[in-house]
C-alpha positions in Angstrom: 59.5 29.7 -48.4 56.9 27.8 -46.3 53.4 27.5 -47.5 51.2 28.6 -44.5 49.1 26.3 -43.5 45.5 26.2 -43.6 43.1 24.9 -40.7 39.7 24.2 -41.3 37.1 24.1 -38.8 33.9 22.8 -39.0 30.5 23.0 -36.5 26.9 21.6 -36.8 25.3 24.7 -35.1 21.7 23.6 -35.0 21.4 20.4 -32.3 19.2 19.3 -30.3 19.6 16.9 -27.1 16.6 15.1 -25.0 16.0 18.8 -23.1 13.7 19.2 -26.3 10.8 17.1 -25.5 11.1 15.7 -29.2 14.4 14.8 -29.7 16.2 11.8 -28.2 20.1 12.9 -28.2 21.8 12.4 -24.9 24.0 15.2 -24.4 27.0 13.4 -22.9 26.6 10.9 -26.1 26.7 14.1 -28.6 29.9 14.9 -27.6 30.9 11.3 -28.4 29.3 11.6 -32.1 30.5 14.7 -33.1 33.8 13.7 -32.5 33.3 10.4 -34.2 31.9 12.5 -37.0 35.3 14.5 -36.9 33.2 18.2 -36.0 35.3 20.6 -34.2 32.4 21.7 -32.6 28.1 21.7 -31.8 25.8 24.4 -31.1 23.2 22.9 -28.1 20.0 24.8 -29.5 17.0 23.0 -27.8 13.5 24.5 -27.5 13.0 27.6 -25.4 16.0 26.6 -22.8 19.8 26.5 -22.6 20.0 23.1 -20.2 21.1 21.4 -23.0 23.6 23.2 -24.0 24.6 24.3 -20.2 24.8 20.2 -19.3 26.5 19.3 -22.8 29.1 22.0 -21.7 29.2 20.5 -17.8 30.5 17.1 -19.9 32.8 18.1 -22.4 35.7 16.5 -21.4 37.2 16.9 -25.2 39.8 20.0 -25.5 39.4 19.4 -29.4 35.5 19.8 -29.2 33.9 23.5 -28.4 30.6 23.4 -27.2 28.2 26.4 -27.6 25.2 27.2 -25.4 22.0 28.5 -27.5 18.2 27.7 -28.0 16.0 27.7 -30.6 13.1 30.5 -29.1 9.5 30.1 -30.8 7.7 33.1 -32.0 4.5 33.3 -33.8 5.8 32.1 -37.3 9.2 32.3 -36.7 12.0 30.2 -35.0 15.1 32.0 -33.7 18.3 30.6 -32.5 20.3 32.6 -29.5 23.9 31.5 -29.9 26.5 31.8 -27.0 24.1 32.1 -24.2 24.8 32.1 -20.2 21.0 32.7 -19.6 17.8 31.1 -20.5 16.0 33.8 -22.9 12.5 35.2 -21.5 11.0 36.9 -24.2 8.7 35.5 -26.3 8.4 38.6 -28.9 10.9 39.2 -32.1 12.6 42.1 -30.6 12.4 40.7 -26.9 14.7 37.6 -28.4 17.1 39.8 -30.0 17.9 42.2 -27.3 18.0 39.5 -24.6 20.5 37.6 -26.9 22.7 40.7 -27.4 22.6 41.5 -23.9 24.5 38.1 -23.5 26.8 38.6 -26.4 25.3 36.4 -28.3 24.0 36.3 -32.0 20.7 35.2 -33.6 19.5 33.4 -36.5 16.5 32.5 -37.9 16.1 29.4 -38.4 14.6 27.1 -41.3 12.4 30.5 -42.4 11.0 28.6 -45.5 10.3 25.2 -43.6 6.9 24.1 -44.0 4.9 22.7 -40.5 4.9 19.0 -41.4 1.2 17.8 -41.8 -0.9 20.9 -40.7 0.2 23.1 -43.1 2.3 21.4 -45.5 1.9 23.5 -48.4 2.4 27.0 -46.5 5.2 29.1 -48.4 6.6 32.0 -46.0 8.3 33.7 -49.2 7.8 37.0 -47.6 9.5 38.4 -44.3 8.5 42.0 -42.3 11.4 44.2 -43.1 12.1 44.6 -39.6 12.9 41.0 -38.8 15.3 41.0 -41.5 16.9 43.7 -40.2 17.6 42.9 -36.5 18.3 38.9 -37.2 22.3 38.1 -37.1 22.7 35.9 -39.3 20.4 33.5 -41.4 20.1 29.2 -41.4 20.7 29.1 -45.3 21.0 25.1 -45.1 19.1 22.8 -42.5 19.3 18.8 -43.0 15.5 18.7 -42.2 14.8 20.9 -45.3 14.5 20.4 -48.7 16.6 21.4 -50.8 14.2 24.5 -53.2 13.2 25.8 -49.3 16.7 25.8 -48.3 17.2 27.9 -51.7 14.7 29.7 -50.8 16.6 30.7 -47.7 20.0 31.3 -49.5 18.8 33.6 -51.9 17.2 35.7 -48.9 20.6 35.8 -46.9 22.1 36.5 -50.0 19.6 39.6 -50.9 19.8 40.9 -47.6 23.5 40.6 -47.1 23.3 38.4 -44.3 25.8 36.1 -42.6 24.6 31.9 -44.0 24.7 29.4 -41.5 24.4 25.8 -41.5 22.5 23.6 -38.8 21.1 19.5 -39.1 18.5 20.4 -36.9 19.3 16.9 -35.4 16.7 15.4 -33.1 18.8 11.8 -33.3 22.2 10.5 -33.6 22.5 10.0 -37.5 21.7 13.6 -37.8 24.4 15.0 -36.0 26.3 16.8 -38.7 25.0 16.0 -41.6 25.6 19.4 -42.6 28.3 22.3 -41.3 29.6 25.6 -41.3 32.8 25.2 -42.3 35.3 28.1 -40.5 38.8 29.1 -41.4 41.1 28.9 -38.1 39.0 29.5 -35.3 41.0 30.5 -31.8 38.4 31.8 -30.1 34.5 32.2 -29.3 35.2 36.2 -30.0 37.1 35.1 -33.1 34.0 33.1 -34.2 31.5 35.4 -33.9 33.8 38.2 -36.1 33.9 35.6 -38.5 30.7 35.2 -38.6 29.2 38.2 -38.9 32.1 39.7 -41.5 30.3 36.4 -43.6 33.9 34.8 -43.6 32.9 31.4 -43.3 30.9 28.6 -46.2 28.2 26.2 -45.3 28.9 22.2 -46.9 26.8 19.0 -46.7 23.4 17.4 -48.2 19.4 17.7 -47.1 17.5 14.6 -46.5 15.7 13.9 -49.4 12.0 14.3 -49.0 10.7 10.9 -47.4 14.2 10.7 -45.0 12.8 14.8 -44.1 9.3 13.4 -43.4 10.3 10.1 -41.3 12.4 12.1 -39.3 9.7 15.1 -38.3 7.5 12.4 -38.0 9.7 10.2 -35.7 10.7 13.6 -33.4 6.5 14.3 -33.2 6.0 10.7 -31.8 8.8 10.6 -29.7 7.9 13.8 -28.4 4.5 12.8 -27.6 5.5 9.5 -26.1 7.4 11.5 -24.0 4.5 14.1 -22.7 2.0 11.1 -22.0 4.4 9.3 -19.8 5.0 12.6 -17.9 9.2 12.5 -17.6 10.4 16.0 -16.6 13.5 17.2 -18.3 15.5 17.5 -14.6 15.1 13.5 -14.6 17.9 13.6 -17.3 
């Protein structure tokens, strides 16, 4: 008898491209590094819009490469990703986020929720979450490349007591980033087939953080970019 075989598919669902004022990722030249970096497929999430994702998508000449259109909406405390998105996401409240995403069929996750702000606060622990955001989010960033490795624990063992789906992101701001970690799937057909998966928690997360100086360089390194960038007054249509 044959042995089924078994097809493993893996994503980097946490990338950002040069729509984010602080990162310096081309999106046509994402495409070409995830496939060098043998992904199956990236999740565009730059800051507060989808024109990362919606022009990495315009490019993607690869039928072995599936893009996916999110962003990474700032609230208060809290960073949330919108997955599979067609629109750009108005609300800048918790449950605002959530419904808008859900109107598109599309899933959140919060992202990073132990990360500390880099300089300003770099001792801040956010060990404790409202109930209510724990119970609306999707799913939960368990293991983020720009996060050491006791916060992303910290994250794990929330997902974990909440019975959440874990998710895996690199956060990546430039090239070498680009899937450092993944979410590894289990034959993937479709983009409704992925997001069962997901959210039945069907799916493991694989890869290494930065250790802590190759975490700081890199925030550091996205902040100065990122203000480079706002001083010499380049709008995002340019690119």
């Amino acid at each position: 008898m044959r042995e089924k075989r078994t097809f493993w598919t893996n994503f980097d669902f946490h990338v950002h491209t040069w729509y984010s004022f602080d990162s310096a990722i081309d999106p046509k030249k994402a495409i070409k590094v995830a496939r060098k970096k043998g992904l199956k497929g990236i999740a565009i999430t730059d800051h507060n819009t989808i024109k990362g994702g919606v022009s990495t998508t315009k490019q993607n000449r690869q039928k072995d490469l599936f893009v996916i259109t999110g962003s990474e909406i700032k609230i208060d405390q809290y960073e949330i990703i919108g997955l599979f998105l067609s629109r750009e996401i108005k609300s800048r409240d918790f449950l605002g986020v959530i419904e808008e995403v859900r109107a598109q069929g599309g899933i959140s996750i919060l992202a990073h929720p132990f990360r500390s702000k880099i300089l300003s606060s770099f001792f801040e622990r956010r060990e404790s979450l409202p109930s209510y955001v724990l119970e609306q989010i999707d799913a939960v960033e368990v293991l983020n490349a720009r996060v050491n490795k006791n916060r992303n624990n910290m994250a794990l063992a929330l997902a974990t007591r909440v019975k959440k789906p874990m998710l895996a992101g690199s956060d990546a701001h430039f090239y070498r980033e680009i899937g450092s970690v993944q979410t590894v799937f289990n034959n993937i057909s479709s983009e409704e087939d992925m997001i069962n998966i997901i959210l039945k928690r069907k799916m493991r997360v694989s890869g290494a953080t930065f250790n802590f100086f190759g975490n700081l360089h890199y925030h550091l390194l996205s902040a100065f970019y990122g203000k480079v960038r706002k001083l010499s007054g380049v709008p995002l249509s340019e690119h």
